[in-house]
N, C-alpha and C positions, 0 to 999 in steps of 0.2 A: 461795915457790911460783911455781912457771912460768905465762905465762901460757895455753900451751893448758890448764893444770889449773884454771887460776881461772876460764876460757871456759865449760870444759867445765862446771863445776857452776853458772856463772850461767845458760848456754842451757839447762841442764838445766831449773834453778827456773822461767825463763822457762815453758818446755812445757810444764810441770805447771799454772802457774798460767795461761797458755790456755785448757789442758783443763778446768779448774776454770771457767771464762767459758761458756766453750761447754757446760759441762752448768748453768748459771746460765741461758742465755739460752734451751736448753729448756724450761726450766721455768716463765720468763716465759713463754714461748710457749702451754704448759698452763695456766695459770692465765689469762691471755687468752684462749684458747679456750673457757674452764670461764665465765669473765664473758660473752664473746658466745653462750651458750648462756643464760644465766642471763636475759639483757636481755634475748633473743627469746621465755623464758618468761613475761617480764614485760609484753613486749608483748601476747602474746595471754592473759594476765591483763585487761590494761584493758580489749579489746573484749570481756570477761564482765560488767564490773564495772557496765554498764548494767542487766544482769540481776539483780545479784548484791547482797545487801542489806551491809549496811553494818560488820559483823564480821567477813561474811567478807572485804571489804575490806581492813577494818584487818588482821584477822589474814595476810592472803596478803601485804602488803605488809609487813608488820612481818617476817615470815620471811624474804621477797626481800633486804630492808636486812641481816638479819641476815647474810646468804649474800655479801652484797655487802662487806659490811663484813668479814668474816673473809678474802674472796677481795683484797680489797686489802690487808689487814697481809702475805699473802703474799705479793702482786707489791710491794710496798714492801721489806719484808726479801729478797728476788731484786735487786732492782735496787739496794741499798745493798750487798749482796755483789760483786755487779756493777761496783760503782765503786769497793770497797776492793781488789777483784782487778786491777783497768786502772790505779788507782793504783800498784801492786808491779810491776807489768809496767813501765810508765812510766819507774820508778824504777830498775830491772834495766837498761831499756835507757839510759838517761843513765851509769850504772853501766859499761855495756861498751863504750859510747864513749868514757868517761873513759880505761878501759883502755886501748883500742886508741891511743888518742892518745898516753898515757905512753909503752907499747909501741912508738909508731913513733918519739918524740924521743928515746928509746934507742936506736932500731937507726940514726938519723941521726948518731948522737956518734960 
């Protein structure tokens, strides 16, 4: 195989898996958003919670955790896709400079 054929299908994987990053780090970005919405609901939970007898405490905080807790196994699994992808990429590019270096003690001979 030549190497603009071999180039061509590594930059190719490369792009893809980019683009794969970059709709990853959207999505952190939404679920970070969905959490700082979540804590400013929580914040103005506690200034009730003076008022507010003490089930409905437990119960509004026990559903906040809940919220919390589900909104983090999502930015966890985003952010370990995230590093399996910058990993491939990483690895494509040592990969193409491997090439390119073969490629040029070849056109040196």
């Amino acid at each position: 195989m030549n190497i603009d054929t071999v180039l061509k299908k590594v930059l190719t994987e490369k792009k893809e898996l980019i683009e794969a990053s970059k709709l990853c780090t959207k999505s952190i970005d939404f679920w970070e958003k969905k959490s700082n919405i979540l804590f400013e609901k929580m914040d103005a939970a506690e200034e009730e919670y003076a008022l507010s007898t003490d089930e409905y405490i437990e119960d509004t905080c026990t559903q906040y955790l809940k919220e919390i807790d589900s909104l983090m196994k999502r930015m966890t699994f985003e952010n370990d896709q995230l590093d399996a992808l910058e990993a491939k990429i990483e690895k494509l590019e040592i990969k193409t400079c491997l090439l390119l270096t073969e490629h040029a003690k070849k056109q040196k001979k």
